[in-house]
Structure formats: structure tokens, C-alpha cells
C-alpha positions, 0 to 999 in steps of 0.5 A: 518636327511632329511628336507622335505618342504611342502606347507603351509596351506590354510586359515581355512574355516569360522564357518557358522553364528548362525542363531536364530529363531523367538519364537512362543510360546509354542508347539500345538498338534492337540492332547494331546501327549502320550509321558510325566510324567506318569498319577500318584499321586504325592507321597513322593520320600520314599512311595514306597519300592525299596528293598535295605533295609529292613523295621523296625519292627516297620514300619511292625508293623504298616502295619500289625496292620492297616490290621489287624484292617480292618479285625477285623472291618469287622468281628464285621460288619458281626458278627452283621448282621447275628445276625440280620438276625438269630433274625429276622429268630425267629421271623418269627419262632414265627409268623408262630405258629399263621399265615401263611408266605409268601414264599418271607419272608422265602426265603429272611430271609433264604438268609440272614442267609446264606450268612452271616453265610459263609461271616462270616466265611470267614472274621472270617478266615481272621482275625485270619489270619491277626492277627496272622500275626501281632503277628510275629513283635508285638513279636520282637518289644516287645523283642527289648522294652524290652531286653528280649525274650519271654519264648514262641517261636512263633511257640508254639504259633501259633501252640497252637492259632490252636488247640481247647482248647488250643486255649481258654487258650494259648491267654490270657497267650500270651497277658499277655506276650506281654503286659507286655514286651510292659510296659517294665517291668522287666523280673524277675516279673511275668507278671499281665494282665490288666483289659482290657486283662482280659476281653477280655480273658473272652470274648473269653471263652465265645465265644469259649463256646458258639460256641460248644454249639451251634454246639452241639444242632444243632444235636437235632431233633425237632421245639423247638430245631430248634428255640433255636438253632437259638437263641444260633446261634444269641448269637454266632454271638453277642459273635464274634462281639464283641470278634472281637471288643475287639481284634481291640482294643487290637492291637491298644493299643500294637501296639501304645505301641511297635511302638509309632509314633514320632508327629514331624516325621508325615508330616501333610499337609493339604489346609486350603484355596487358598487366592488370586490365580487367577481362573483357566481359562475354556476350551471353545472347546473340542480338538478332540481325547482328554481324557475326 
């Protein structure tokens, strides 16, 4: 073993004194910086979905229902003025036997039952759309309720809602089923529609009858068929209306059946008032380049 020497170290360099600057308040920027929170409304840290998990049916079916509800309210809006618009259309019909129009009137008149006629139709599409849509979960929360699967599959049932005449029959045996899975009735007794299913069963026969009929004198030639024509035409609209509105209700009623809403889940935050807080201070000068 050799023993090499070496010179001991020097004395260690000495830490630089801290130096502490004097405070001079918050930040100032000529303008506001671009950098920061981004400009959204504050929100609950589950509002929005991040895709790990999916959604309970119960949750789909509330979403589902409040599209559908929207859409079946504006269907009844739209229903009910165009029927407006087609009954405003026989009377100028009846006052053109006696006395001459002005051509502004027709034309407006005739604008008016044409554009609500297409948007009619459109959001009639609609609606039916979304409520098939939400027909989907209401079937799988009845069958969770319930402990039960439908005799039904859905996709009979979709395909039999599209089919003329059979899309007069099916609905109210469908509705019956999933109300009686909604009640939580047991699966060996024969589904009983309510007072209400039953009407609303009624009402759509009538509007399907009235639909075809209507479509059926409109192949009559002649002034008087024309006028009744228009008459049947406003009965239909009326007929939808609130064919659509008793629909609105139906989805509402099972819909708060399959997925009840706990009242101490809800988060109910609401400013009564502000007791006591100082008042905010006013800007005097407008900074340049700052957002309004």
C-alpha cells in the first residue's frame, strides 16, 4: 500500500448574503394579460364528462327526456300556429265569396301556412326522433325497476313506430308495458293502462285518422273541397298539438317514475341577498387596449 500526501483544502468560498427586495405591490400591466384562468363559468368539478366511465341509465334518461320534452313543446308551439295560420286562410276563403282581397293579405296568409306546414314537419321529425331516442334507456331502467325484460325487443318496436298502421296499434300496447314495468308490477300480471295511456292512445288514433283523411281530400278538385280541405288541414295541426303535448307529459310522468331524483342529492344554491359587503369600487378610466 502506498501513502500519497496531498495539500489540505482551502477555506470554503462563502454563501453570497440573501438580499430581500422592498415590496411594491401588486403586479401593473399597461394591459390586461392574455396569460391566466381561461374566461368560463365557474362549474362543478363533475359537470363535465371525462370519459372513464359511463353514464347510468338513469342520468341518460333524464338528458334524453329534457331533449325530448323541448322538442315536443316546440312541436305543439308550431302545431298551433299553423293551425292559426290554416284557419285564418278560410276565413279570408269566405270573405273572397262577397269581396275582393288585397294581394298583400294572400300572400302573407299563404307565407304563413307554408312555412308552418315545413316547420311543422320538421320539428314533428324531430320529435319523434328524440322520443325514440329516449325510449332506448326508459326500456333498460324499466328492466333494472322492474327485474324483468320486455316481451318486446326494441328493435320490433322502433321498427313497428315506423310503419303505417302499425304505428297506430304498437304505441299504446308499448306505453302500457313500460308503465307497467315502471309501477313495478309484477311480471306474471297482465299489463292495465292507465286513464291517462288510454287517452293519449285515443288521441293519436284520432291524429293518425285525421292525417290520412286529410291527405286523401286533398285529391278532390273543386272550391268547396279546397275550403274543407283546409278546415280538415287545421284539425290536423290541432289534433298534433296536442297529441304532442300529451306525449310531453307521458315522458315526463315515466321518466320521474324510472329515475326518480333524490331531493338530498340536488344542490340547490340560490343569493337570497348580500348583507353587509362593501360596494365594489368603480373604474374611473378605461385602460387602453382593455376588453370592454
Amino acid at each position: 500500500m502506498d501513502w500519497v500526501a496531498t495539500p489540505p483544502p482551502g477555506p470554503s468560498t462563502p454563501a453570497p448574503p440573501r438580499r430581500f427586495t422592498r415590496y411594491t405591490g401588486p403586479p401593473s400591466y399597461r394591459t390586461p394579460p392574455r396569460w391566466g384562468f381561461p374566461a368560463l363559468a365557474w362549474r362543478w368539478p363533475t359537470a363535465v364528462p371525462t370519459g372513464t366511465e359511463a353514464a347510468p341509465i338513469a342520468e341518460c334518461l333524464r338528458v334524453r327526456a329534457r331533449f325530448a320534452v323541448v322538442m315536443l313543446t316546440m312541436l305543439s308551439v308550431f302545431a298551433v300556429l299553423t293551425a292559426a295560420a290554416e284557419i285564418w286562410r278560410y276565413v279570408l276563403l269566405v270573405e273572397a265569396r262577397t269581396s275582393a282581397l288585397r294581394a298583400g293579405t294572400v300572400d302573407l296568409s299563404d307565407s304563413l301556412v307554408i312555412t308552418g306546414a315545413y316547420l311543422t314537419l320538421f320539428v314533428g321529425a324531430a320529435a319523434i326522433a328524440a322520443t325514440l331516442w329516449w325510449l332506448v334507456p326508459a326500456r333498460q331502467a324499466a328492466a333494472e325497476v322492474s327485474g324483468y325484460e320486455s316481451a318486446r325487443p326494441a328493435t320490433h318496436v322502433v321498427l313497428a313506430l315506423l310503419i303505417p298502421g302499425l304505428n297506430l296499434l304498437v304505441p299504446g300496447a308499448a306505453a302500457a308495458e313500460l308503465e307497467h314495468a315502471a309501477l313495478r308490477r309484477p311480471a306474471d300480471e297482465r299489463p292495465s293502462p292507465s286513464k291517462f295511456v288510454r287517452w293519449w292512445w285515443a288521441t293519436l288514433c284520432v291524429s293518425g285518422a285525421l292525417f290520412a283523411a286529410t291527405l286523401l281530400w286533398r285529391l278532390r278538385d273543386g272550391v268547396q273541397a279546397r275550403a274543407d280541405g283546409v278546415l280538415l288541414t287545421a284539425a290536423t295541426d290541432v289534433a298534433a298539438a296536442v297529441f304532442a303535448a300529451m306525449t310531453l307529459v307521458l315522458v315526463v310522468r315515466l321518466s320521474a317514475l324510472l329515475a326518480p331524483v333524490d331531493p338530498a342529492s340536488a344542490r340547490l344554491m340560490r343569493v337570497i341577498r348580500v348583507e353587509g359587503a362593501p360596494a365594489p369600487p368603480l373604474r374611473t378610466s378605461r385602460q387602453p387596449g382593455a376588453k370592454r
